[in-house]
Structures are given as structure tokens and as C-alpha cells.
C-alpha positions in Angstrom: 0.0 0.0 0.0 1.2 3.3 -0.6 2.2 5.7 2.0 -0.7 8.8 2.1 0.7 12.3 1.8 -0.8 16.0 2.4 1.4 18.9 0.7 1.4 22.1 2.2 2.6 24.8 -0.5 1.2 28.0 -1.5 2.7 28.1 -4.7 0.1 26.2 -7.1 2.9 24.9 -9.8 5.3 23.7 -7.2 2.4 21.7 -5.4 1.1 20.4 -8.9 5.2 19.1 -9.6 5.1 17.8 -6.1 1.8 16.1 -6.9 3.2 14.5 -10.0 6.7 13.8 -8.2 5.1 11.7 -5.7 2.4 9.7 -7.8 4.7 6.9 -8.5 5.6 6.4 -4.8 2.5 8.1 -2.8 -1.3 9.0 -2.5 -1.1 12.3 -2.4 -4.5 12.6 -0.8 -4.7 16.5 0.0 -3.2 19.9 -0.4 -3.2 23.1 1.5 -2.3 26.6 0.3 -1.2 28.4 4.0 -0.2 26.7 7.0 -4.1 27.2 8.7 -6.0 25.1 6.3 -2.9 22.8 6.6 -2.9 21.5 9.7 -7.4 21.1 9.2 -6.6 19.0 6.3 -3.5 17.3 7.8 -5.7 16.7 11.2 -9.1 15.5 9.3 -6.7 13.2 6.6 -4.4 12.1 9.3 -1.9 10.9 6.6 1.5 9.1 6.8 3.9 12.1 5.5 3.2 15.6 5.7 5.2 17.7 3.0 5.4 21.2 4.9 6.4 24.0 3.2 8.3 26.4 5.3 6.7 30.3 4.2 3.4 29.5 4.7 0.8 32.2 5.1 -1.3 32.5 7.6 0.9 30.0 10.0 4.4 29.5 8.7 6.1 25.8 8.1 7.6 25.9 11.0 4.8 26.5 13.4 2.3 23.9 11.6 5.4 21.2 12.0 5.4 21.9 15.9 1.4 21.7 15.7 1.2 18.5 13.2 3.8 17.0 16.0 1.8 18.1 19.1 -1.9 17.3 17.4 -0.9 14.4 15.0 2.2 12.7 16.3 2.3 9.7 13.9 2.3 11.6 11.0 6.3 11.8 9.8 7.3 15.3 8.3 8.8 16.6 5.3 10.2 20.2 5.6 11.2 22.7 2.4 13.2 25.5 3.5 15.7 27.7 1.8 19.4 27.1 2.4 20.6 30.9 2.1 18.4 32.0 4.9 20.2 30.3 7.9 17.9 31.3 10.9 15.0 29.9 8.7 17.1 26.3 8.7 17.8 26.2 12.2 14.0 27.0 12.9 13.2 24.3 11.0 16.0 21.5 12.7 14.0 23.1 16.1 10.8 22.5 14.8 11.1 18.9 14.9 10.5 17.4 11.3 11.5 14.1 10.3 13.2 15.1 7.0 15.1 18.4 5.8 14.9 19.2 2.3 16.1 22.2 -0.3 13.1 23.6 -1.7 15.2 24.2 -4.7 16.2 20.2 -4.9 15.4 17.9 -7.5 11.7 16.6 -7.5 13.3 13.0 -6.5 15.2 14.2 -3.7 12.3 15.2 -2.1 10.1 11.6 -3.0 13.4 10.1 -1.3 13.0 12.1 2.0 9.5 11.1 1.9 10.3 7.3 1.7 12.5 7.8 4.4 10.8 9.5 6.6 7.6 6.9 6.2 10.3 4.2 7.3 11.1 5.9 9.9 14.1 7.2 9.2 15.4 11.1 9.1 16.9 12.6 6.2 19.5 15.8 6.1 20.0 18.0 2.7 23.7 17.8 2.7 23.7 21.3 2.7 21.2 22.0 5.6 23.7 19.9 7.6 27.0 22.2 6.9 24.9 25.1 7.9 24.3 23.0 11.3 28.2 22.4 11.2 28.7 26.2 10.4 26.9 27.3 13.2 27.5 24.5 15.9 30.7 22.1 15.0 33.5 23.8 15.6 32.9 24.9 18.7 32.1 21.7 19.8 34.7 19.5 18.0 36.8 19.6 21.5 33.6 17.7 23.3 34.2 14.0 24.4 31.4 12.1 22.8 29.1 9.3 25.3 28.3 7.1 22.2 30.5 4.1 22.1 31.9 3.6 18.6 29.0 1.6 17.3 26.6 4.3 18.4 28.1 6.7 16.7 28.1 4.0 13.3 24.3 3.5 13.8 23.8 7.1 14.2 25.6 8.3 11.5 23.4 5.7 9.3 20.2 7.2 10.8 21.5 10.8 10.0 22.1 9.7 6.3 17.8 8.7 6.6 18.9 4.5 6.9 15.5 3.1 8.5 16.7 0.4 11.0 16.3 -2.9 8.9 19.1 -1.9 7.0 21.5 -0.8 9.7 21.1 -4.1 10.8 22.3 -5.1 7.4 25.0 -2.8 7.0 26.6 -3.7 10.1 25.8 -7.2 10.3 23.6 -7.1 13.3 20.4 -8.5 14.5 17.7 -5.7 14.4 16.9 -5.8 18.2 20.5 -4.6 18.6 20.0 -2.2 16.4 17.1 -1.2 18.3 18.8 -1.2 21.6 21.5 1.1 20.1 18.9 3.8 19.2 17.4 3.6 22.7 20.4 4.3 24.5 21.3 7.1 21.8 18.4 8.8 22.5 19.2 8.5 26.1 22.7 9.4 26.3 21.7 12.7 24.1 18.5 13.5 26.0 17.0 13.3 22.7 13.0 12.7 21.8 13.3 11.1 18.7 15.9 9.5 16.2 15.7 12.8 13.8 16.3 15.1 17.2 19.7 12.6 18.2 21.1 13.3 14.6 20.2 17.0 15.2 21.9 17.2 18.9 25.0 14.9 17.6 25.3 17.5 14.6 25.2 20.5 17.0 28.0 19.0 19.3 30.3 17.8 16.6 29.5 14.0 17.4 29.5 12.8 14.5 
């Protein structure tokens, strides 16, 4: 079955080659123009994948994220944001989304990010994460780390948006371990959720 998607964009064309993007891999089973009738259409649909474009009107990307995550917590979330305005990025890594995209990438990048996110897994723009580096790393690259070397392998995987059947496979462990790995990640980096440990381990210059 495929994955159910709601894309929040008010720019009609970019929504329509979103639409057409996703039809191969996704339902794309409602739209939204602002950020208001957003989260009513994201809340009534409650789909897998939101795809949440950060300058919204009437409630910006990054304030419907927060809301989708407080009123509709199993919906995973796709982020566009713009990679020149940095304050806009790091708003965006704050506001909690599963995946991180360019809203200047390729169409496929962004059906890629929504795959990922569906599995579970958390997906970084390449770029989005040197503006993290920028900001954060190298005043952190002096910090010890707390993972263990194998945390930081399985961690690096789940920044890179590798769900955890195929860490398991990459590393040539049993999925349970791979499990147990992420749960004491999250714990060792007070973090809520596997997208906010590759986030926290970003800022710090852990991996």
C-alpha cells in the first residue's frame, strides 16, 4: 500500500510538480495553500507524511510542524526550507520534522525524503547539515562524545535517513541490537526522537 501524503505549499505549480513527483511512490491525498487550512486537512486526513512548506501564510512551516507533531504525532514530516536564509534552517531543525529538504532540490530528492521519513528514518540535505556544522561544530569538535563507537556507526546511518532494517544489514547485526542502540542514543543525548539525536549529535560535533 502506498504511503498517504498531504502537501502544504502556496505556490500552485510547485504543489502540482510535487503532486506529479510523488504519484509513482505516494497517494497524495490532500493539499493546502497556508499553514491554517494545513494542519485542518492534515488533522481531518491524518496521513503518513506531511510535506510542509516552510513560508506559509497564515501559519508559517515551522509553526504547523510543531502543531502536526503536538496534534498528530504519527504523521512523519517533510520540511522545504531555503538554504541561504540560515535562521530559517535552524528554525526548521528546532521544529522537529523528520526530513530536511532544499526547496530548490530535485523533485526526486524530495520523493526520497518522503520514503524515508515513512520508514522511519530522518533525512539531512547535505547542505542543511554544513549550515548546522557552520553554526555549531566547531565549537564543539573539542567535546568528548558518550556514544561508544557503534553508536556513533548507527547514528551516522540514521543521519544519512537508513531506517533500521538496514542498519542491521549494513553492520551485520540483528535488528533488536540495532534497536537497543537507538534507545540508548536517545538516552545518552536527552534526545526525543531519532531525527532530534542526529540533530543534537550535529550541533555537538558527534558525529
Amino acid at each position: 500500500m502506498k504511503p498517504r501524503v498531504v502537501v502544504v505549499e502556496d505556490h500552485a505549480l510547485t504543489r502540482a510538480g510535487l503532486r506529479t513527483a510523488l504519484a509513482v511512490y505516494a497517494d497524495v491525498v490532500g493539499e493546502a495553500a497556508d499553514g491554517v487550512t494545513g494542519l485542518e486537512v492534515i488533522s481531518a486526513l491524518l496521513p503518513d507524511v506531511a510535506v510542509i512548506d516552510i513560508g506559509l501564510p497564515g501559519m508559517d512551516g515551522v509553526a504547523l510542524t510543531e502543531r502536526v507533531r503536538k496534534d498528530v504525532p504519527a504523521t512523519r514530516v517533510v520540511i522545504l526550507t531555503m538554504i541561504d536564509l540560515e535562521d530559517e534552517v535552524l528554525a526548521a531543525l528546532a521544529a522537529g520534522a523528520d526530513a530536511y529538504c532544499l526547496k530548490s532540490s530535485d523533485p526526486q530528492r524530495i520523493v526520497d525524503a518522503v520514503g524515508i521519513a515513512c520508514e522511519g528514518g530522518a533525512y539531512f540535505d547535505p547542505k542543511i547539515a554544513h549550515v548546522v556544522l557552520e553554526r555549531f561544530g566547531f565549537a564543539a569538535k573539542s567535546r568528548p562524545s558518550p556514544l561508544t563507537g557503534r553508536e556513533t556507526e548507527v547514528l551516522r546511518l540514521i543521519a544519512d535517513g537508513v531506517g533500521n532494517g538496514d542498519i542491521a544489514q549494513r553492520l551485520h547485526i540483528g535488528l533488536g541490537t540495532v534497536k537497543g542502540h537507538v534507545r540508548d542514543i536517545l538516552q545518552k543525548l536527552a534526545a526525543s526522537d531519532r531525527t532530534h539525536a542526529a540533530v543534537v549529535a550535529l550541533r555537538k560535533g558527534y558525529i
